[in-house]
Residue, then its C-alpha position, 0 to 999 in steps of 0.5 A: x121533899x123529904x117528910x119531917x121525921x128525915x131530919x131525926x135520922x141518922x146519916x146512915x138512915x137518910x142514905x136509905x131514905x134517900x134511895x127509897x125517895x127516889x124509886x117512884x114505880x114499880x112495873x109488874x111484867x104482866x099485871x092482866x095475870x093477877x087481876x082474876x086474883x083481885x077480883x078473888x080477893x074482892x069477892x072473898x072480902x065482901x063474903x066476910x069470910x076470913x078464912x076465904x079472904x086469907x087465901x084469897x089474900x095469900x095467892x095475891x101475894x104469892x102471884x106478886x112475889x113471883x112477879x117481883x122475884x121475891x121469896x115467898x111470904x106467910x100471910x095472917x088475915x085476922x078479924x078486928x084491928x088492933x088499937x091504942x091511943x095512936x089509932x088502928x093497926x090495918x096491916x104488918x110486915x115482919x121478917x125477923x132472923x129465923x122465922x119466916x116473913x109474915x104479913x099480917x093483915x086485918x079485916x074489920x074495923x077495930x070499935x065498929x068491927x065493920x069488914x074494911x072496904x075492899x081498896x082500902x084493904x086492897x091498898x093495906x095489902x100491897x102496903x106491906x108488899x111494900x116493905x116486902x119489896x123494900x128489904x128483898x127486892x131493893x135490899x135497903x137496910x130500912x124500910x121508910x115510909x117515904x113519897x117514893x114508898x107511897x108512891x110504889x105502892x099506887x103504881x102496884x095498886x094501879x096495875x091491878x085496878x086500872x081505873x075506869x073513866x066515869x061521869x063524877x057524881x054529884x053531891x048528892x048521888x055521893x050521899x046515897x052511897x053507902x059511907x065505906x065507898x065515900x071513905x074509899x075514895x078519900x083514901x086514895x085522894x092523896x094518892x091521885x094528887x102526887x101521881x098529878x103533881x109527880x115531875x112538874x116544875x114549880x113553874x107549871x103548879x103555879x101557873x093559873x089557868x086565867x086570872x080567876x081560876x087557882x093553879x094546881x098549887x093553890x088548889x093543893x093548898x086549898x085542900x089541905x087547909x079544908x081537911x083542917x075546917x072539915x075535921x072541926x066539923x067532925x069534931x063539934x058534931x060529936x062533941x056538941x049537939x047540932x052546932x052551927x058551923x063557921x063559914x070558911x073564907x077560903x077565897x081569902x086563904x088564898x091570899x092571906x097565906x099566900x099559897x102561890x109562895x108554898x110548896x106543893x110537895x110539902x102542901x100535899x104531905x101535910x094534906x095526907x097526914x090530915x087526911x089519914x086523922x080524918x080516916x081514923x076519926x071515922x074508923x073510930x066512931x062509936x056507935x051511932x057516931x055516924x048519926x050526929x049531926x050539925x048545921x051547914x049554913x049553905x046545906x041545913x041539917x048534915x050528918x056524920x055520914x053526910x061529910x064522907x059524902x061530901x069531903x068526897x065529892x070534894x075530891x072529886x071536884x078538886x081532883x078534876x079542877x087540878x088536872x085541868x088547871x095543869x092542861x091550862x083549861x078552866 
């Protein structure tokens, strides 16, 4: 399903949205090769050298685009990201007549001048790659940010890092980790739920495992809607002091906005979007942000830092609930 903004295009540019929509992978012939190079990167990024982490950065993308056969790029890696009122810029891709192709990319949080945790900068880099394959490997004329761009992007990521089957933590091992991880883990949720859904009929999202349990659609629905009651709480947590937080009536939202009449593939796009807010509101905290607190009728006194924690064991719990509800397991 195509995002919002296709319908503001031109005919012409649909057409190129459309080619791109439908290019869900891209498969790298041997992907062990350039895994030294990730781990390299990963390295040179947790040293908080920048000079390292460019050329760590460069080789990765030097060993992509001879993978691809794509013509080589010049690659910047500079410190704090630049921001305006419409957020952060993580990364850019530009490659105009007469000067070489550049992919700039930025190491540190723009107002708290953190180093950006290592997938989440893993994922900016092969963000641009992106558009790097886009206008020289597929030659569109374009490069839109379609589910199928998203969708390359999570196969190179993939390819590179392969994950590792692990017990999920609970919710309160996830708040003794530090909050980059937490926010790491969010950043791929919307990632992990397309690569669930991809190729399933409408018929397989919506059927429940048994009569109480939600189906893979609901559950979409549900996390969508949550991202939207989580980022009040964010809100009145910086807003007010110590504010008591509504009650969710999620069971009820599922038959109050009739989710089995949804569509998953639209649920799932207005689920990253907030997602990406809710980063954003987290990567532009001001100091001490981290620090304000609310009251949780379920878990007392919450900070900040504890909803990264706990939005990301929600993922997690959804995430597994999801796969299983598809094999039809409750």
């Amino acid at each position: 399903m195509a995002f919002a903004y296709y319908a503001r295009l031109s005919r012409a540019q649909q057409t190129i949205y459309r080619k791109s929509d439908a290019i869900a992978e891209i498969r790298l012939p041997r992907p062990e090769t350039l895994r030294p190079r990730v781990a390299a990167l990963e390295s040179a990024l947790a040293s908080e050298d920048r000079p390292a982490t460019r050329r760590a950065s460069a080789e990765l993308i030097g060993g992509l685009c001879e993978a691809m056969g794509l013509p080589p790029v010049r690659v910047e890696v500079l410190a704090a990201r630049p921001s305006a009122r419409w957020g952060e810029l993580h990364g850019l891709y530009t490659n105009e007549r007469g000067k070489p192709i550049t992919i700039q990319l930025w190491m540190r949080t723009a107002k708290q001048k953190r180093v950006v945790a290592f997938r989440t900068y893993l994922r900016t880099l092969l963000h641009e790659v992106g558009h790097h394959v886009d206008y020289t490997g597929l030659r569109l004329a374009d490069s839109f940010h379609t589910e199928g761009f998203y969708k390359r992007e999570s196969s190179l990521f993939y390819q590179l890092v392969p994950e590792r089957r692990a017990t999920m933590p609970t919710i309160e091992e996830r708040m003794k980790l530090p909050v980059a991880e937490n926010l790491e883990r969010m950043g791929r949720t919307a990632d992990e739920l397309a690569a669930a859904l991809e190729g399933r009929s409408d018929g397989a999202l919506s059927r429940r495992p048994d009569a109480k349990n939600w189906s893979a659609k609901e559950i979409v629905c549900h996390l969508r809607d949550a991202e939207e009651y989580f980022a009040l709480r964010l809100w009145m947590m910086q807003a007010l002091q110590d504010p008591p937080f509504p009650v969710p009536e999620q069971d009820r939202w599922v038959e109050d906005r009739q989710y089995a009449r949804q569509d998953a593939v639209a649920a799932l796009a207005a689920f990253r979007r907030r997602r990406q807010e809710t980063l954003a509101v987290f990567d532009g905290l001001p100091a001490g942000g981290l620090a304000r607190t609310g009251i949780s009728k379920a878990l007392g006194h919450l900070t900040t830092a504890d909803h990264a924690a706990i939005l990301a064991w929600h993922d997690d719990n959804h995430l597994d609930q999801l796969r299983r509800a598809l094999e039809g397991k409750t």
